[in-house]
C-alpha positions as CSV (number, residue, x, y, z in Angstrom):
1,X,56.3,91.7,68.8
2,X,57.1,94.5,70.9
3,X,59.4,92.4,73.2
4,X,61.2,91.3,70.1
5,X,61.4,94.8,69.1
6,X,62.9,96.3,72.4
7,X,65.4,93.7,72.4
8,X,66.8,94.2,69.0
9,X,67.0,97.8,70.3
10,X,69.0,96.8,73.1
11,X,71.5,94.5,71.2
12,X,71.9,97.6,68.8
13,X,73.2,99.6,71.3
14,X,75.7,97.4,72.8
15,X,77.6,98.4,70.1
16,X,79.0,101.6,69.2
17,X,81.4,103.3,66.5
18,X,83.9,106.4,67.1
19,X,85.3,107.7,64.0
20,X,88.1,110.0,64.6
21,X,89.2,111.9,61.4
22,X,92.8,112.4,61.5
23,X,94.6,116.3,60.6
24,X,96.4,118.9,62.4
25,X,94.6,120.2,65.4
26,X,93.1,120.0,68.5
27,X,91.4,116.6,69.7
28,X,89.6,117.4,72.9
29,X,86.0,116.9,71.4
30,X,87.4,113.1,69.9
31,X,88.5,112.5,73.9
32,X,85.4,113.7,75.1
33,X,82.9,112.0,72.6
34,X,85.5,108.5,73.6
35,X,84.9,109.0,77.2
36,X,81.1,109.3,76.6
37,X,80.9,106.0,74.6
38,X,82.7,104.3,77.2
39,X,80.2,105.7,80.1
40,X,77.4,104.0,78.6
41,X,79.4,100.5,78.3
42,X,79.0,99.1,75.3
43,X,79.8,95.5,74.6
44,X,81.9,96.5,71.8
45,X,83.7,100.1,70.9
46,X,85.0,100.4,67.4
47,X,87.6,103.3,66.9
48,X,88.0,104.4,63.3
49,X,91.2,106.0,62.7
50,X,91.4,107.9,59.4
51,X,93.3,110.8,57.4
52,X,97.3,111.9,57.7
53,X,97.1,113.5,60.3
54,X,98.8,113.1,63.8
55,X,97.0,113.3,67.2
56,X,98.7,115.1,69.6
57,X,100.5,113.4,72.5
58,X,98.9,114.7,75.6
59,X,95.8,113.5,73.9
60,X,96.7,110.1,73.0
61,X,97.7,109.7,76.6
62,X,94.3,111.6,78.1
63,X,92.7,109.0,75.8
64,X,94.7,106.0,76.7
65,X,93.5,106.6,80.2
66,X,89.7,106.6,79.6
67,X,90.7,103.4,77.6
68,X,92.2,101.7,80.2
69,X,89.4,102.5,82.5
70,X,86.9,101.2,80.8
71,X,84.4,98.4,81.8
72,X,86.1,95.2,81.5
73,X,83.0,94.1,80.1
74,X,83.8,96.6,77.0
75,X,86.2,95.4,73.8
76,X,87.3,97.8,71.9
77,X,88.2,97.2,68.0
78,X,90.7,99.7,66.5
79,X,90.9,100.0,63.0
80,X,93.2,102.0,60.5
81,X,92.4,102.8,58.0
82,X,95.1,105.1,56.8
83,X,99.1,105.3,58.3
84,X,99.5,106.3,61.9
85,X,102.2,108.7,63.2
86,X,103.7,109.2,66.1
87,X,101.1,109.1,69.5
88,X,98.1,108.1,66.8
89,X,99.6,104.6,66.6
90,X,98.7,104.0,70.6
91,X,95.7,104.5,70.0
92,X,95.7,101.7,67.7
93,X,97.6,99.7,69.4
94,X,95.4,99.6,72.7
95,X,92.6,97.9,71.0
96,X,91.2,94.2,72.0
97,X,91.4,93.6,68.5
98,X,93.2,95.6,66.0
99,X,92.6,95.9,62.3
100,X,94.5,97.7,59.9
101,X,94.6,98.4,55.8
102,X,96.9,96.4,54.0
103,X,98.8,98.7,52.6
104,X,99.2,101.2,55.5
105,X,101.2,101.2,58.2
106,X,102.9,102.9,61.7
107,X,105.8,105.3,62.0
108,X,106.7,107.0,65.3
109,X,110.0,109.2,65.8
110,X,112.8,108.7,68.3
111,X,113.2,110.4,71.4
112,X,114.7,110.6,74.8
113,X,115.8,107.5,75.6
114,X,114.7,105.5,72.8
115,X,117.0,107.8,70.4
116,X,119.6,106.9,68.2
117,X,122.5,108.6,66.9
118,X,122.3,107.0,63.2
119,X,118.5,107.0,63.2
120,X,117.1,109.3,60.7
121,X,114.5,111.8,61.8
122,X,113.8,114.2,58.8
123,X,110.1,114.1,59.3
124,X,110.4,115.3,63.0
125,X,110.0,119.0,61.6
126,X,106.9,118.2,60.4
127,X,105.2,117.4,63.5
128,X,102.8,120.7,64.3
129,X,104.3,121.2,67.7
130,X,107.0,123.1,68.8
131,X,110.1,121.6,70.8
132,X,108.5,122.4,74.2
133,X,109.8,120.3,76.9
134,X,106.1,119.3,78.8
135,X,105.3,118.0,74.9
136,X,108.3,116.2,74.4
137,X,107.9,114.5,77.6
138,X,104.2,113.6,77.3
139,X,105.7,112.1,73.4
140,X,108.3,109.9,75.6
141,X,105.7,108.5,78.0
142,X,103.5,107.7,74.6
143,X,106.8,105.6,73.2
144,X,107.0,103.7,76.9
145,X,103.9,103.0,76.4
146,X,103.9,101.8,72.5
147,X,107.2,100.0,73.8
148,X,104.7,97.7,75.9
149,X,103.4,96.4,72.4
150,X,106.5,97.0,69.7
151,X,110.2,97.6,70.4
152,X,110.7,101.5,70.0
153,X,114.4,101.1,70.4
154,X,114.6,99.1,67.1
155,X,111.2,100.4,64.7
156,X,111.8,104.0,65.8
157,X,112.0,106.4,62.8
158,X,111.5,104.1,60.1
159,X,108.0,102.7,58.6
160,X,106.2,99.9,60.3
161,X,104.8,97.7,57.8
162,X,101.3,95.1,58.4
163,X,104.6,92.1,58.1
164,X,105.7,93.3,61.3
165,X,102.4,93.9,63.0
166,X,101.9,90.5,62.1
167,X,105.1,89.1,63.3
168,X,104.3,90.0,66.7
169,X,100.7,89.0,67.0
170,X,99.4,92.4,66.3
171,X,97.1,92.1,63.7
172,X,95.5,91.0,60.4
173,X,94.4,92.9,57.6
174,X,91.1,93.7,56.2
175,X,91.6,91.6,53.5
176,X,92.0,88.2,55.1
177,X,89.5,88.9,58.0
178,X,86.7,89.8,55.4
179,X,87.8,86.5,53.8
180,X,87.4,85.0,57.1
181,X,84.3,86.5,57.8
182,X,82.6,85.4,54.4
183,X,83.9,82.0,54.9
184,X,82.6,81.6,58.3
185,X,79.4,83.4,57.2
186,X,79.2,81.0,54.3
187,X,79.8,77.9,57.2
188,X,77.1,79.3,59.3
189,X,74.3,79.4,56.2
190,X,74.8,75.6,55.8
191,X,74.3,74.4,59.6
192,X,71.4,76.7,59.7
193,X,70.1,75.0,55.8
194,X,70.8,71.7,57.5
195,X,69.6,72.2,61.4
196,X,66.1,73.0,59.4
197,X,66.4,70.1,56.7
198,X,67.0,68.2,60.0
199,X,63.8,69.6,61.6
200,X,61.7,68.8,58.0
201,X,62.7,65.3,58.3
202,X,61.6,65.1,62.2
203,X,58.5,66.4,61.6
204,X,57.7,64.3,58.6
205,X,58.9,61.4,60.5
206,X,56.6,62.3,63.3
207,X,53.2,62.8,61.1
208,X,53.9,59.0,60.0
């Protein structure tokens, strides 16, 4: 019993949950508390992103870095469950697997060399930072790097919808994969009702 019990306890712990609550601020603690979760190597790391706000660029790339560090034998499962702007949307988009609310979806701006002269960029002054040039660098390094996953060049400044995510492999909503999961939950009940139906019938077979 008290092997059973340890090993549960084990198997729990392989997997681990980061919720990061997204506003205006600093996110040094959320880097820290990541880079503690990944020390421990956890089978699984799921990263909950939620709330309007944006994280900060030097972060997202401080945080990309623990990510990419990690143990290979760690997958890590980002999930939005709000829209993402700007740098947040790495985040997101360096998961194993990446799941995201229907009706939600990614914006970043334009900058450096990935802006356009007719692109739009009206929400630019809402971004908490000021025009410093270290900060608008580190936000031009996040877009090469979110230009590994989605063209910048084209998606820049406008809303990224799940249609788009899903047109280049990126993801599926919550909606089908909790269909998914029911149905192959409802799959898995009936092998396990008729591997022991199975086992009845051996065993009355074997009495005779």
């Amino acid at each position: 019993m008290k092997g059973r019990m340890k090993s549960k306890r084990m198997k729990t712990r392989r997997h681990s949950k980061l919720m990061i609550k997204l506003r205006w601020g600093s996110y040094i603690d959320e880097a820290y508390q990541l880079e503690s979760m990944l020390a421990r190597k956890p089978a699984r790391l799921q990263i909950e992103l939620v709330g309007p706000g944006e994280i900060p660029a030097d972060t997202a790339l401080l945080m990309r870095s623990m990510i990419l560090k990690r143990s290979p034998r760690t997958r890590i499962v980002t999930n939005a469950r709000s829209s993402l702007l700007g740098a947040t949307a790495l985040i997101w988009l360096l998961g194993d697997k990446r799941h995201i609310r229907a009706d939600a979806r990614l914006q970043f701006r334009p900058a450096g060399p990935f802006e356009a002269d007719n692109v739009l960029t009206s929400w630019r002054d809402k971004s908490l930072f000021d025009s410093d040039e270290m900060e608008e660098d580190d936000y031009i390094r996040v877009l090469h790097a979110i230009n590994e996953f989605l063209p910048v060049m084209e998606l820049a400044g406008r809303p990224v919808e799940l249609s788009v995510l899903k047109e280049f492999g990126l993801t599926e909503s919550e909606a089908v994969d909790s269909r998914l999961a029911a149905a192959f939950g409802r799959v898995k009940e009936r092998r396990e009702s008729m591997r022991a139906g199975s086992k009845k019938v051996s065993l009355k077979a074997a009495n005779q």
